[in-house]
N, C-alpha and C positions, 0 to 999 in steps of 0.2 A: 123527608124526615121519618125514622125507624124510633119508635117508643119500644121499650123493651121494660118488662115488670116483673120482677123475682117475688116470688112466693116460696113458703114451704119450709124455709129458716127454722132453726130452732136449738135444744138442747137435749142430747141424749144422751145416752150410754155406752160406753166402748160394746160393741158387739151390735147394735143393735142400730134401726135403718131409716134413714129420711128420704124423701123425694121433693127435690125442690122441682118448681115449675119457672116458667121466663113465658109470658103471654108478650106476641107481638102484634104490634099494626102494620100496613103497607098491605099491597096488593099483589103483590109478588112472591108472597114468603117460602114456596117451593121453591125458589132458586137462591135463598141466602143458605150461605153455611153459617153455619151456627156454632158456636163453641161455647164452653164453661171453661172461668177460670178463677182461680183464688188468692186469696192475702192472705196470711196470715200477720199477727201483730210483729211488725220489725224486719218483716221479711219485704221480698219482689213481688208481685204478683205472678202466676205460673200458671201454665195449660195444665189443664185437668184433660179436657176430653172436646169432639167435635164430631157432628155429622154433617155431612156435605149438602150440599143444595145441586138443585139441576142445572145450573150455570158453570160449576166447575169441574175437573174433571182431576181426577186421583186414580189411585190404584183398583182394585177387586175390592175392597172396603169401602164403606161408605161411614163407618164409623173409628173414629181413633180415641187414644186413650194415654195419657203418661204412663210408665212405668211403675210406679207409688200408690195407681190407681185401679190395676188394670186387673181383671177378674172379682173384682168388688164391686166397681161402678158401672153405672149400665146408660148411654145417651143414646133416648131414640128421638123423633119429631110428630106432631100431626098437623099435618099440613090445611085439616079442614079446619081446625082449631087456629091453626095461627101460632103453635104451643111447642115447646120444645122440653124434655124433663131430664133431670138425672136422678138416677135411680141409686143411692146410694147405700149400699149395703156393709154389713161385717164393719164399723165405724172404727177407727182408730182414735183416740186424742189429737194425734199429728194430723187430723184431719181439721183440727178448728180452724177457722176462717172465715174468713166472708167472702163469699159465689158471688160472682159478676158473671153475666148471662151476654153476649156477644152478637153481634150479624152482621156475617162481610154480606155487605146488599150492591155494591158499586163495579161487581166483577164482571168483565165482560167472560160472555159465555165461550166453554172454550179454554180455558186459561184454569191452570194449576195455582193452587192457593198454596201459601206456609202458614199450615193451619198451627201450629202451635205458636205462632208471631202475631205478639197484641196488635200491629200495625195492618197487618190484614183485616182486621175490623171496621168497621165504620162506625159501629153504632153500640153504646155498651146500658145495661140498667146501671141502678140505684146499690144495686147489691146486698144479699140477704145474709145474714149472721148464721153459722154453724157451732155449736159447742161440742164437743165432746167430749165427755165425762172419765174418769177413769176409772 
């Protein structure tokens, strides 16, 4: 069992920048990939972003991104930490939502994940509330 804990939530301003954080347990955490994904009110929930773990295997990237997010958002990991962050910058309105912080932890090593597919996951937080102001 993967606990996963979003911090960093809040409400801003169009332009201006939050970082949320996703602190995990387990003993493994270099080899989960990890992704961010969001809700907004009425809508799907959707891949934001993900960086891979050492169990799986992708392209030259280690990092991926939506389109709607991509040169704005920044997903790195620390793996001494246990911690994964997104670094969101240049804030839009269209960005409110609520973050749910993710980890495929089940993958055998070796194998290509679809990382933008909630089902690839195993393990999701609580998920933290974004505003964005206009």
């Amino acid at each position: 069992q993967v606990q996963l804990v979003e911090s960093g939530g809040g409400l801003q301003q169009a332009g201006g920048s939050l970082r949320l954080s996703c602190a995990a347990s387990g003993r493994s955490f270099s080899r989960y990939t990890l992704g961010w994904f969001r809700q907004a009110p009425g809508q799907e929930r959707e891949f934001v972003a993900a960086v891979v773990g050492v169990a799986a295997v992708v392209g030259n990237a280690n990092t991926y991104y939506a389109d709607s997010v991509k040169g704005r958002f920044s997903i790195s990991r620390d793996n001494a930490k246990n911690t994964v962050y997104l670094q969101m910058n240049t804030l839009k309105p269209d960005d409110t939502a609520v973050y749910y912080c993710a980890a495929d932890v089940y993958r055998e090593t070796g194998t290509i994940p679809n990382l933008t597919s909630m089902s690839e996951y195993d393990f999701w937080g609580q998920g933290t509330q974004v505003t964005v102001s206009s």
